[in-house]
N, C-alpha and C positions, 0 to 999 in steps of 0.2 A: 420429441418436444412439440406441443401443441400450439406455442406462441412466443413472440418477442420476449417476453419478460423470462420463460422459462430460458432462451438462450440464452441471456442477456447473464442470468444468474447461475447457469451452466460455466459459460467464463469465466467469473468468477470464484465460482467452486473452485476450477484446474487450477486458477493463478494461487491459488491460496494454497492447495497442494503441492504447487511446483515451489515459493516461498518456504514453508513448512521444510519441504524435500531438500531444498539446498542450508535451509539453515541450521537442522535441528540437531547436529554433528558439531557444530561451532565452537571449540574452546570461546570462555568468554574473552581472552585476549585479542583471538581469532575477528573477531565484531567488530575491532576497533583498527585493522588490518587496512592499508591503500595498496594497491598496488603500484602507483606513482604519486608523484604531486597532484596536489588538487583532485585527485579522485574521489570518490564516496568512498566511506565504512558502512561495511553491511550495520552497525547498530544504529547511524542514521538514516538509511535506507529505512530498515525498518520501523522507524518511527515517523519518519515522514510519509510511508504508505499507510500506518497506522492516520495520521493527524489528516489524509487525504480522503481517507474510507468515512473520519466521522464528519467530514465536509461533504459527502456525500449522503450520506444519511439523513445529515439533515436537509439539503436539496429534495429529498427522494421523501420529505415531510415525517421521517422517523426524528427516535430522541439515540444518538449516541451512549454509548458508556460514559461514566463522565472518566477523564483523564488525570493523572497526576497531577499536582499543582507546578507549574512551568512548561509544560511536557510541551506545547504548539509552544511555545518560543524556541525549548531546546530543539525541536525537530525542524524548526521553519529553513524556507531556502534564503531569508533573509541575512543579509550582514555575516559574521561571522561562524551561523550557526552548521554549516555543512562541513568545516573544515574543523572543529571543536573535536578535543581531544577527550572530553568528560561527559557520556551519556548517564549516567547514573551506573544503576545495576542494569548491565545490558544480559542478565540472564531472564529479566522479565517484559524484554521487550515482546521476542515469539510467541507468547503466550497471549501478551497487551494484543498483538493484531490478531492469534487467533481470534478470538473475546471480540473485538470489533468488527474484524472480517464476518465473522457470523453473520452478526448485526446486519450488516449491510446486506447479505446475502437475504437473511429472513425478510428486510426492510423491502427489499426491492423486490422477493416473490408475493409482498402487500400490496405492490403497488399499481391503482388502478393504470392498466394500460392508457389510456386518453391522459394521462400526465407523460407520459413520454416524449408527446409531439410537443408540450410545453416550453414558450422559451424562457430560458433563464434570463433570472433580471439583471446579469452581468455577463453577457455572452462572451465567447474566448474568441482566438481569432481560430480556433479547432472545430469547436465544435459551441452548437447555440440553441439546443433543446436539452432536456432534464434527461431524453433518450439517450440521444449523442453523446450529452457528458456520463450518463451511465456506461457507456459502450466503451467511451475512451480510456475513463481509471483504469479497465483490466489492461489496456494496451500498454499505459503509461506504466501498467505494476512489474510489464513482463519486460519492459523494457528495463528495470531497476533489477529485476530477477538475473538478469541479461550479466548485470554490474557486478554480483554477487559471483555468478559463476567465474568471470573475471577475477574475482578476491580468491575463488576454492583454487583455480589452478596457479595462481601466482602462490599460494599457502604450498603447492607440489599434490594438492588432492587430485584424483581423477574425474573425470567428466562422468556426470549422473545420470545423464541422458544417451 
């Protein structure tokens, strides 16, 4: 790797593989699976890293896919939507983030390095440059990938790793 950006989208790439890798086995019942109260279902997982990647995108000054009509209310961590029993057809959500993840992947090997050091104009209390918050989504994705392997072995599947 020559530079930030290509690491940066190196991350990237695995987190979407390792996503891909634990989902792509999932009866569609399987999506909508807790393994306790209040836990996540892998088919909002997946749409809320889908609805995270085109907020990334367009930080990182690309244009997003456009999304189904609802799709960021149904995915938000807002109010009710985490615990919601009705994703739609969760057979097209894996596919929706591949499609996006791309995106982001392409968007961000675009992206002139001297925007990285950029701060955002809403900074987190994580992180506060366009760099940082590129660096964190893949943390944030692997820590939800984290959630999913959680949902295969509570389902009796074995460990993929």
């Amino acid at each position: 790797m020559k530079d930030s950006i290509e690491a940066l989208a190196f991350g990237h790439k695995s987190l979407g593989m390792m996503v891909n890798r634990f989902c792509e086995d999932l009866k569609p019942e399987e999506y909508l699976h807790r393994p306790c109260p209040g836990s996540n279902c892998a088919a909002w997982i997946l749409g809320h890293l889908t609805v995270t990647d085109c907020s990334a995108i367009k930080t990182l000054g690309g244009t997003p896919p456009a999304l189904p009509e609802g799709f960021e209310a149904r995915f938000s961590r807002e109010g009710d939507a985490p615990a919601a029993s009705d994703f739609g057809d969760v057979t097209k959500l894996l596919p929706l983030f591949g499609e996006v993840h791309g995106v982001l992947i392409a968007t961000l090997l675009k992206t002139p390095p001297e925007l990285l050091s950029k701060p955002l104009e809403k900074p987190r209390p994580i992180f506060s440059t366009i760099g940082e918050m590129a660096s964190f989504i893949s943390h944030h994705a692997a820590m939800h990938v984290g959630q999913i392997t959680i949902i295969r072995r509570s389902l009796g599947r074995p460990p993929l790793i």
